[in-house]
C-alpha positions in Angstrom: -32.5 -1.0 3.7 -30.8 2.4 5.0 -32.0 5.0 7.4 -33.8 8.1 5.5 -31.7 9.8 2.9 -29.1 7.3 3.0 -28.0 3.9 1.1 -27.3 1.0 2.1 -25.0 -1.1 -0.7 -23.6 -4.5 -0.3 -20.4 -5.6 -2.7 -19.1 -8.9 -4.7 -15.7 -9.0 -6.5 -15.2 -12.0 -7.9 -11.7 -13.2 -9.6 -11.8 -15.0 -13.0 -8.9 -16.8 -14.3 -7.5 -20.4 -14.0 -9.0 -20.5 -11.1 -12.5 -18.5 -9.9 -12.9 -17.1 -6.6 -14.7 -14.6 -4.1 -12.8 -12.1 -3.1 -15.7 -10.0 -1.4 -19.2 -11.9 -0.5 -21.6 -9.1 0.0 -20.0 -7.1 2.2 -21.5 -3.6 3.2 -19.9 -0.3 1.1 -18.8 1.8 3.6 -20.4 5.8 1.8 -20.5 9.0 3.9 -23.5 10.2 5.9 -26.1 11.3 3.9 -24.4 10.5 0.6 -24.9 7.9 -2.4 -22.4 6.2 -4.7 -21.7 8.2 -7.8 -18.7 6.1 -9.1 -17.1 3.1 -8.8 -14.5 1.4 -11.3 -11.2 -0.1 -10.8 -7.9 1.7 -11.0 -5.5 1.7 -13.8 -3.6 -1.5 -12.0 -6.6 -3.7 -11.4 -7.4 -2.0 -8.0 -11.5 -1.6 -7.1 -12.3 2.1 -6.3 -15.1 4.3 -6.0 -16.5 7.1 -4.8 -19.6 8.8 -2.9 -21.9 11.9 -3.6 -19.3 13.8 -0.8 -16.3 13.6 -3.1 -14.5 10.8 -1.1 -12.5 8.6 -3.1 -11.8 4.9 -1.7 -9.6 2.5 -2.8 -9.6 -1.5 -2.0 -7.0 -2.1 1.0 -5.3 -6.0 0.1 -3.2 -5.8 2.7 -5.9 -4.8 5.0 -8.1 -7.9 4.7 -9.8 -6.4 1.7 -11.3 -3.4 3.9 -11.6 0.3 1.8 -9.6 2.9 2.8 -10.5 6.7 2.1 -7.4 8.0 -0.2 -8.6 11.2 -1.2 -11.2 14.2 -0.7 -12.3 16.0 -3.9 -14.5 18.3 -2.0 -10.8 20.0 -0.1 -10.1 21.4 -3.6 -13.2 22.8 -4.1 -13.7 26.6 -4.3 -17.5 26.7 -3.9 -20.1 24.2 -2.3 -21.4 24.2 -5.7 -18.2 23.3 -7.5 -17.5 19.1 -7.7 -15.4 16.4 -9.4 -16.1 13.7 -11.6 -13.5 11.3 -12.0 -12.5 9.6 -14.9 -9.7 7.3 -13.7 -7.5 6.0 -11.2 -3.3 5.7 -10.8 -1.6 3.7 -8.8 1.3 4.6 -10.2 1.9 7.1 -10.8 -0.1 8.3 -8.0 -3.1 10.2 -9.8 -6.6 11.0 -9.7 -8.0 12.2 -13.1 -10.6 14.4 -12.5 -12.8 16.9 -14.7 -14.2 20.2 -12.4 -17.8 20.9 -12.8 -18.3 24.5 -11.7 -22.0 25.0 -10.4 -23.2 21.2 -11.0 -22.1 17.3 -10.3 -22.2 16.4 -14.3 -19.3 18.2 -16.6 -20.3 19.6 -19.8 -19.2 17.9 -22.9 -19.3 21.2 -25.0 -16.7 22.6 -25.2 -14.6 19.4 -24.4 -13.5 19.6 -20.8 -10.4 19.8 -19.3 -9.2 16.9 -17.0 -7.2 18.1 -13.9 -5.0 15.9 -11.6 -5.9 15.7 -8.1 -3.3 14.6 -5.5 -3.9 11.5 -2.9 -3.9 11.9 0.9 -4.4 9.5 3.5 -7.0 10.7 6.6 -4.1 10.3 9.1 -3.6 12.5 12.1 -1.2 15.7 12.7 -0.1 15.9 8.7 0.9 19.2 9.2 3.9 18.2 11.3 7.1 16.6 9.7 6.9 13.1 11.4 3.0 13.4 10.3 3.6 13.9 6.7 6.1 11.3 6.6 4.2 8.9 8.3 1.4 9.3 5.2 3.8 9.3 2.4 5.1 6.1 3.9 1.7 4.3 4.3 0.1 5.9 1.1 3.4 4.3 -0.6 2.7 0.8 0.9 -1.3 1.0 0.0 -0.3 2.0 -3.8 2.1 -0.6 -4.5 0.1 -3.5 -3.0 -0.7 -4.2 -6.5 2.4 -5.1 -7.3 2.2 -8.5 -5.0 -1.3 -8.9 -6.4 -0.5 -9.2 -9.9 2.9 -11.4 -9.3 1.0 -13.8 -7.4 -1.8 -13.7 -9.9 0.1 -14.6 -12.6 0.8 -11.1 -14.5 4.1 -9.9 -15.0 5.3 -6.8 -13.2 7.6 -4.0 -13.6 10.2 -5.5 -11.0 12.4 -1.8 -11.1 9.3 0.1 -10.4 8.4 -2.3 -7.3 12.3 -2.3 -6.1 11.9 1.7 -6.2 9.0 1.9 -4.2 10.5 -0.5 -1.6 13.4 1.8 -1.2 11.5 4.7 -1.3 9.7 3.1 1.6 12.7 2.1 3.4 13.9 5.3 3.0 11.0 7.3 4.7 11.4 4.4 7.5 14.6 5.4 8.5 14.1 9.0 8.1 11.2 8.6 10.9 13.7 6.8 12.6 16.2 9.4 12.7 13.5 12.1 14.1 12.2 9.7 16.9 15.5 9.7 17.8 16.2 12.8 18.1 13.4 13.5 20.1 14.3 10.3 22.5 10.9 8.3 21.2 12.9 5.4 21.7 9.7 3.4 21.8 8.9 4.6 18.3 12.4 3.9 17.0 11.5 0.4 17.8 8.6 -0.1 16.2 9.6 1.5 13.0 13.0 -1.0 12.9 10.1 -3.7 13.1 8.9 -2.6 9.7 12.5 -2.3 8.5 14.2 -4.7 6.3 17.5 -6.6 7.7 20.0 -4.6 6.2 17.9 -1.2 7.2 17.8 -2.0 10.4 21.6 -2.4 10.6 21.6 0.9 9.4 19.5 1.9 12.5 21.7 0.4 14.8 24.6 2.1 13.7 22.8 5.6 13.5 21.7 4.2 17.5 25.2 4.1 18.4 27.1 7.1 16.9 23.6 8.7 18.7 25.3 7.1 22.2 22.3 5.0 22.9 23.6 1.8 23.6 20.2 0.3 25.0 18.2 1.2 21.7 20.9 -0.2 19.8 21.0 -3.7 22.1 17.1 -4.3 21.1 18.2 -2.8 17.4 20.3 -5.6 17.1 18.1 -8.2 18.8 15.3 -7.1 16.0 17.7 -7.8 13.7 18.8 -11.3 14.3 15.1 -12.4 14.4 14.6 -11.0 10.9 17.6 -13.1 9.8 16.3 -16.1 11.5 13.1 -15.7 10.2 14.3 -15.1 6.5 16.7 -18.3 7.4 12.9 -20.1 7.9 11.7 -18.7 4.7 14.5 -19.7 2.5 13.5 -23.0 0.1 15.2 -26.3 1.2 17.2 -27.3 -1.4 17.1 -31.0 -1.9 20.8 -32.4 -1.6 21.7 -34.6 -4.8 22.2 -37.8 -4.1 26.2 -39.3 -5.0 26.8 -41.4 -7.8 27.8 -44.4 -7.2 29.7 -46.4 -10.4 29.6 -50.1 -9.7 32.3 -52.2 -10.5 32.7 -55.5 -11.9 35.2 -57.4 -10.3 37.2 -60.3 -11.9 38.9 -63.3 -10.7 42.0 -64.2 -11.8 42.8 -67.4 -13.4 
């Protein structure tokens, strides 16, 4: 039961397949004060998603232990307090929210036949107006959209593997970007923990943009980063059982 003039909804997803499991046992859905679910569906990729009477838009977070994280506000594009969005799907990828504007109510008409309008995703994260913060949400709104990717490989379904290798690069790619600004701005701290999220051969990148930069002590713990992440995709790697030799047995023969 939720407090006056608000709801209080619990969630289940359950997986069906070969093999049936719970993803979500009843967990509460996180709405805005004051508001009420008005729509909830998956995205075009398999992703659940819904969103509140307030014109928030969440989308199911994998790699965040299944938690819902807010990817977009319909209510920013709004002209008038009146004016709303109802959405009629959800891409991953391409990143799009299909919308139809209803000026003056919550429902769309259906005469004449409306038009649908494309609504861009943003993360809620801090300081977007700045460079590093507009990078920083392209980066993690990159990560959260391509989760699916993992999902459906592990589950079985096959997967565009070029559209997957492009988003990682495109991720790599904003990585060492924030990389180069921290250090410009001698966030050596930050330069560190971006190379954490780097891939191997990124991060040799990093070091050698550390050291034509003349910062030999960022480019020491560079390199030390980067041996762990070789020893731990050393670890990683599949033993390969070693064939056993052959071994032709001969007959021998005594002379008479």
């Amino acid at each position: 039961m939720g407090f006056d003039g608000e709801q209080a909804l619990g969630v289940q997803l359950l997986q069906f397949g070969c093999k049936k499991r719970q993803l979500i046992n009843g967990e509460p859905l996180p709405l805005s004060p004051k508001s009420y679910l008005s729509w909830l569906g998956f995205t075009a990729e398999g992703t659940p998603c819904y969103v509140d009477s307030d014109g928030l838009v969440r989308m199911l977070n994998r790699s965040l232990g299944n938690t819902w994280t807010p990817v977009c506000n319909t209510r920013e594009t709004c002209k008038s307090k009146s004016d709303h969005y109802w959405v009629v799907g959800v891409h991953e990828n391409p990143q799009q929210l299909r919308c139809i504007p209803s000026k003056g109510s919550r429902y769309p008409p259906t005469l004449p036949r409306p038009a649908v309008a494309i609504l861009p995703f943003k993360l809620p994260l801090c300081q977007t107006s700045t460079e590093k913060g507009q990078m920083e949400e392209q980066y993690w709104r990159s990560v959260l959209f391509h989760n699916h990717y993992n999902f459906l490989s592990t589950s079985g379904y096959e997967i565009d593997e070029s559209a997957q290798t492009q988003s990682e690069k495109e991720q790599q790619e904003l990585l060492m970007k924030m990389f180069a600004l921290s250090c410009k701005l001698e966030r050596e701290f930050r330069c560190v923990e971006l190379a954490e999220l780097m891939t191997q051969n990124v991060v040799t990148l990093a070091i050698r943009y550390a050291s034509r930069s003349r910062r030999m002590n960022l480019a020491q713990r560079l390199s030390e980063i980067a041996l762990d992440k070789s020893n731990q995709l050393q670890e990683e790697e599949p033993e390969v059982p070693e064939e056993e030799p052959e071994y032709s047995s001969t007959r021998r023969t005594s002379g008479a």
